[in-house]
N, C-alpha and C positions, 0 to 999 in steps of 0.2 A: 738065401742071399737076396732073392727076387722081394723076398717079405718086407726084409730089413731095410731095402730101399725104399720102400713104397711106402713106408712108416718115415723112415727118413723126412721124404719128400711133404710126408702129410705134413709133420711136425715143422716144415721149413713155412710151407705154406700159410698154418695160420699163426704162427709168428710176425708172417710177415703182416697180413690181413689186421692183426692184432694191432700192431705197429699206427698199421694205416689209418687205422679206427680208432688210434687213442690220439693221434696226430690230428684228426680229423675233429674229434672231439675238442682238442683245444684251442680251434682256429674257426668257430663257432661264427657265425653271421644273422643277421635281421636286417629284411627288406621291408620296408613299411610302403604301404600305395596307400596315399591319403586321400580323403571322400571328391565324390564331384562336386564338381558346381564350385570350390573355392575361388576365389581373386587368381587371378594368373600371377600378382605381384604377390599373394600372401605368404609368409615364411609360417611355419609350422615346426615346432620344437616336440619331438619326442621324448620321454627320458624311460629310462629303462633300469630294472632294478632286478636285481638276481634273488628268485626265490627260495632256491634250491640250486644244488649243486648237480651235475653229471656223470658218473664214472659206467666205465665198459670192462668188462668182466674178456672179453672178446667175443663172446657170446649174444651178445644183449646190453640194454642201459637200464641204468638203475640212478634211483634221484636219492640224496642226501643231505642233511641240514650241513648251512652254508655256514663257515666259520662263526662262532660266537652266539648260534641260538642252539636253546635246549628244547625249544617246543615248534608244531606246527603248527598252521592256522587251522581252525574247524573245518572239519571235511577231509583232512591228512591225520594218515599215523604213523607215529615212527617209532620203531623198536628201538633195543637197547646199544645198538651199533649205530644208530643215528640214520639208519636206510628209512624212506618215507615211500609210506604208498597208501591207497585209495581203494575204497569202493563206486566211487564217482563216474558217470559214464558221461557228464556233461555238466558245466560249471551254473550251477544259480548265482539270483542276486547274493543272495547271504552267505556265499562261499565268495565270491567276488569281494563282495564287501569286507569278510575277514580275511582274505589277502591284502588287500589295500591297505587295511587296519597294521596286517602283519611287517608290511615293509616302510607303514609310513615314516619311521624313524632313521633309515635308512638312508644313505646318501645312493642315487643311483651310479649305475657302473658303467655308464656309456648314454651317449647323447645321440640322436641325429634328429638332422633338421633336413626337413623338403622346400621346394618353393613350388607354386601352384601345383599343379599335378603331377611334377616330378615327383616320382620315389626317394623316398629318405634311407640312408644307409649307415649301418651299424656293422661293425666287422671287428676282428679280433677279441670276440666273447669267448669264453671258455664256455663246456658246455651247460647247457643247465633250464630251470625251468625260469622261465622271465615273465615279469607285469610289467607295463608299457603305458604309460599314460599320455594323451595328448591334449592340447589346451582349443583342441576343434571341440572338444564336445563333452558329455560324461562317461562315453563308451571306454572300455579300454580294452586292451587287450594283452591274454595271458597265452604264451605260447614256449617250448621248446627250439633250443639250437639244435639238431642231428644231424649234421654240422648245420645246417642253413635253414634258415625260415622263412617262407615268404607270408606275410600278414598284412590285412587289411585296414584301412580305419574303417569300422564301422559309424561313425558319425556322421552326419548331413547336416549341407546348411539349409536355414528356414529359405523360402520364397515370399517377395512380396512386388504386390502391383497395385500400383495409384492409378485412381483417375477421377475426373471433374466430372461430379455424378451431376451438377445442376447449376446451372447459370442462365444467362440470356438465350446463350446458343452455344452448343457442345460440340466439340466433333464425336462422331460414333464410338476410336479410342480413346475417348475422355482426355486425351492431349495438350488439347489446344480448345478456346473458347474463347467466346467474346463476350462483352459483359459492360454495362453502364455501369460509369464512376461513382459508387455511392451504393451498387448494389453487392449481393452478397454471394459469392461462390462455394458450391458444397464440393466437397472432398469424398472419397471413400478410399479406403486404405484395405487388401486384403493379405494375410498372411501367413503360411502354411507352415505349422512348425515343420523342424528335421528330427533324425534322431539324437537321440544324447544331449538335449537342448538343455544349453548352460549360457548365463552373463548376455542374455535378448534384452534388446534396448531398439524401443522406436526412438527414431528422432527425424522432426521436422523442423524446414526451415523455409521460413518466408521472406522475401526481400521487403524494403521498406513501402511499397506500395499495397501490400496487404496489409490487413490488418484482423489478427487473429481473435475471433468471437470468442473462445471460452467454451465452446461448447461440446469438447468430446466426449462421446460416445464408443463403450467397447463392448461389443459381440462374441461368443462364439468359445468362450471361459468363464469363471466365476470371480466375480469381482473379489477376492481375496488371494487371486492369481497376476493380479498387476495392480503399479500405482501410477495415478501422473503425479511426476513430479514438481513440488510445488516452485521449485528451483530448477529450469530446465538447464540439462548440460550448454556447456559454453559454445557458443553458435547457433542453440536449437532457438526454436521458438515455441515448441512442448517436445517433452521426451515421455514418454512412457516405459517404465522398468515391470518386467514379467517375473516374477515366479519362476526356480530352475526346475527341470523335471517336466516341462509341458510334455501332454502323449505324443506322438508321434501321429505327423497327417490332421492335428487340429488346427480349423480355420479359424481365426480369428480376424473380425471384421471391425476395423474405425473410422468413424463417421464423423465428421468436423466440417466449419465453415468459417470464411474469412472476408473480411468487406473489403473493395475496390478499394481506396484515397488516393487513386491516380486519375486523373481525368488527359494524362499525355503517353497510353498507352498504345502507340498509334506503328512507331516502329520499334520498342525497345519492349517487350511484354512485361507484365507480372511476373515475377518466376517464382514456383514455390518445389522445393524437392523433400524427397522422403527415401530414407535409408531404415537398414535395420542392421544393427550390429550384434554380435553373437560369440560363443567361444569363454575361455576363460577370460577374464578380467574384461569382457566386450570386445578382444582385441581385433577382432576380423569384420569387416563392411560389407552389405550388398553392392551391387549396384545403384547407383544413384537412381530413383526415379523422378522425373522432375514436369511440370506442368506448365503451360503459359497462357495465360489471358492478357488480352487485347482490346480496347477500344478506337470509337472513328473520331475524325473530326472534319468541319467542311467549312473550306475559306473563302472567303468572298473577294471578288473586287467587285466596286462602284467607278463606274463610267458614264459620259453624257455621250451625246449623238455624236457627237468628231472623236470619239475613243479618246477622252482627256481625263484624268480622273477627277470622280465628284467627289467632294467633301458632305459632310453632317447626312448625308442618307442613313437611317436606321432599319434594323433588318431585328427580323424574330423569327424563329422556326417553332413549326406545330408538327405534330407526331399524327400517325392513321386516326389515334384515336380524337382528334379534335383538340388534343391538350395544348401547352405552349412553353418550349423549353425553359428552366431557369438553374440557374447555375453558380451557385454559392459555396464560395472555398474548392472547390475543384468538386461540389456533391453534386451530381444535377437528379432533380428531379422535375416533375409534368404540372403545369397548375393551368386552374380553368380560365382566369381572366386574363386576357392580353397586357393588360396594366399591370401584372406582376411580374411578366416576364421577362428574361435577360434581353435588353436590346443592344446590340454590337451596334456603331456610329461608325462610319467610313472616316478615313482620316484628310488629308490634303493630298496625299498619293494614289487614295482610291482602295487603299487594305482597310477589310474591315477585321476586327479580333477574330479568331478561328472561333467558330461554336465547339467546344471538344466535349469529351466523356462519352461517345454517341455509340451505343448498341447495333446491334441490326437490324434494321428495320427501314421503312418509306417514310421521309419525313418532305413536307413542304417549308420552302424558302419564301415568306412575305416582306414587305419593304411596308414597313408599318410608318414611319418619319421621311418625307418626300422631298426635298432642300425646294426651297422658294424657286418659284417659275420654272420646275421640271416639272412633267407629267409623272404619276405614280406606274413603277415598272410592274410587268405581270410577274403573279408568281412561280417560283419554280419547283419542281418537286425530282428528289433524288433519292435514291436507295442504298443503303448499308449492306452489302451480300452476307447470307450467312456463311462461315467455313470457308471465305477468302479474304488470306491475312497479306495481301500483295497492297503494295503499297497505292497505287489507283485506286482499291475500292476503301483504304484507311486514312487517306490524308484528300479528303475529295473537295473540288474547287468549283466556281461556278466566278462568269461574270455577270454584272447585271447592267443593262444600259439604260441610262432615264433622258428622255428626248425633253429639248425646250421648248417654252411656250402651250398657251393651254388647249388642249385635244378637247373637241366638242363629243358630243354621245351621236352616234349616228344610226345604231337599233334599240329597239325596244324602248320607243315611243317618238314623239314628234322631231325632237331634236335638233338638228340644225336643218332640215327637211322647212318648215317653216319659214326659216331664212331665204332658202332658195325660191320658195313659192311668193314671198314676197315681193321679194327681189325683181321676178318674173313680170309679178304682174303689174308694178309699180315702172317696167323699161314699158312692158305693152301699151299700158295709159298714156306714158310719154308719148310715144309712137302714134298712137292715136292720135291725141290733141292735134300735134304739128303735123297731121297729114289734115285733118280739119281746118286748121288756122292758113294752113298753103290754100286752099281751095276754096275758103272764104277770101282772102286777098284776093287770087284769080279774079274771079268776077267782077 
């Protein structure tokens, strides 16, 4: 009796197990944790596709062609009762590849979608072996429900980082610079593929005070691995398209340059930014990275000796190196003769035009045109700081005051010194005479 129980109770028991396992089996799950580094706002579509079927014997699971195919993909074999199995101890490309092959006609059997880092979730799978494709990358992945799977994306997204490799004056993180209008700013672009790298797209874009040379340069792949194109996407101002399949951890380096044609970059910068998009069909963005250059400018007032403002005073500025600013269409550049120079004219208020476009550097302030019957003011010399974009050292003022009436030379040579010895000795003689002429009367 003691026997028949004990058989009894075995027999309840994995009935019940049985139950639980095949209940288990058809309430089947997939958790996907999608790559780092994604957008926090990016959505991410998985789809999922039944490669095979599940069944539980109660013993053990066993995999089976899923309704409607008569064959496996290479690397499976399946007997006469439709059961599939392997010698396989880990999936290659080319067994990957003929799964993919094997289901591409297939509609899949379930969807989930993530958003940034969140896990993406699939439930109510039957059980079975599954391909999983996601539009982050070309990785995919092929895994088992027993009842639940938790699975990774293997994909990553690329990295990249801009900075202003050369201009006038750079800051250290290539951020920020300053730069004469007219002159040229160099870029470097570096960018680290991910894995699974699919649909990579540079795209640059520069506001309307640059003005993009033509001149990129790429590093770091084989030119039959990207194109620029000669139609940049809508907003770019070049795009470059890679090649799917870059390795994994290749750097690739672009090097480009862009002229100033702002000469009023004083509080509102240059901005030029650089993204890299990635994923199926491009559909995922970096981070923006973005740059700003800067130029000065320095305004003048004319004034006379009662602080009244002077009219028609003219002004030129010269640079350390002796040259003399000139400044056509918003270009400036340095010329040697004073007569070519840009002269700014005081008005009847005393504002002279701002000299702009101005780099960083020590420049002198001369009054080259003097209005009739002021004396000529001395010159003034000011400085452009480098790596300070604060509005003091970008928008800099000066006044200048011209005294009336005309200033004699009093060193470096005889000067009005002669007048006064004159003067001297022409009272002395006087004083003589009439002390002679008194004492000739006396007598």
């Amino acid at each position: 009796m003691k026997k028949i129980l004990s058989l009894i109770l075995a027999l309840a028991l994995v009935s019940i197990c049985a139950a639980a396992f095949a209940a288990d089996l058809d309430d089947g799950s997939i958790q996907i944790t999608p790559p780092a580094g994604l957008p926090e706002d990016a959505a991410n579509t998985y789809l999922i596709y039944k490669v095979f079927d599940a069944t539980s014997s109660g013993a053990g699971i066993s995999y089976k062609l899923v309704e409607g195919k008569t064959t496996a993909p290479t690397g499976f074999s399946v007997d006469s009762a439709g059961n599939v199995t392997t010698e396989l101890t880990a999936l290659d490309a080319d067994t990957i590849a003929a799964i993919a092959a094997y289901v591409a006609d297939d509609e899949p059997v379930a969807t989930a979608t993530s958003t940034g880092s969140a896990a993406a979730l699939a439930e109510g799978l039957g059980a079975g072996y599954y391909y999983i494709t996601t539009s982050t990358g070309s990785i995919v992945t092929i895994d088992s429900t027993h009842p639940a799977a938790d699975v990774e994306d293997k994909n990553s997204p690329p990295t990249i980082e801009k900075k202003i490799s050369a201009a006038s004056s750079a800051d250290a993180d290539g951020l920020k610079a300053q730069a004469q209008a007219g002159s040229d700013v160099e870029y470097t672009v570096k960018i680290v593929v991910g894995k699974g790298a699919i649909g990579y797209k540079f795209h640059d874009k520069m506001d309307s005070t640059l003005e993009y040379n033509g001149d990129m340069t790429i590093t770091g792949i084989d030119a039959s691995k990207y194109t620029i194109q000669a139609a940049p996407d809508d907003g770019d101002t070049v795009t470059v398209a890679f090649a799917d399949g870059l390795e994994k951890d290749t750097e690739i380096t672009l090097t480009y340059s862009a002229k100033v044609v702002s000469d009023t970059l004083q509080t509102t910068p240059a901005k030029n930014s650089a993204t890299i998009s990635y994923g199926k069909d491009s559909s995922y963005t970096s981070e923006e990275q973005e740059t700003e250059v800067y130029n000065a400018k320095m305004s003048v007032t004319k004034l006379d000796g009662g602080s009244q403002p002077l009219a028609d005073a003219g002004f030129v500025i010269k640079n350390a190196a002796g040259k003399y600013y000139k400044n056509e269409s918003g270009v400036v550049s340095w010329v040697d003769d004073v007569a070519q120079a840009t002269e700014n004219f005081s008005a009847a208020d005393g504002a002279v035009p701002a000299f702009t476009g101005l780099a960083a550097g020590t420049y002198t302030l001369v009054e080259k045109t003097v209005p009739d019957g002021f004396n000529t003011a001395a010159d003034q010399t000011f400085t452009v700081a480098e790596h300070d974009y604060s509005t003091l050292n970008l928008e800099q003022t000066a006044e200048v005051i011209n005294n009336a009436g005309t200033e004699l030379p009093s060193t470096g040579g005889i000067g009005t010194t002669i007048l006064y010895v004159v003067g001297g000795l022409l009272i002395v003689g006087a004083a003589v005479i009439l002390i002679a002429r008194r004492k000739a009367e006396s007598k």
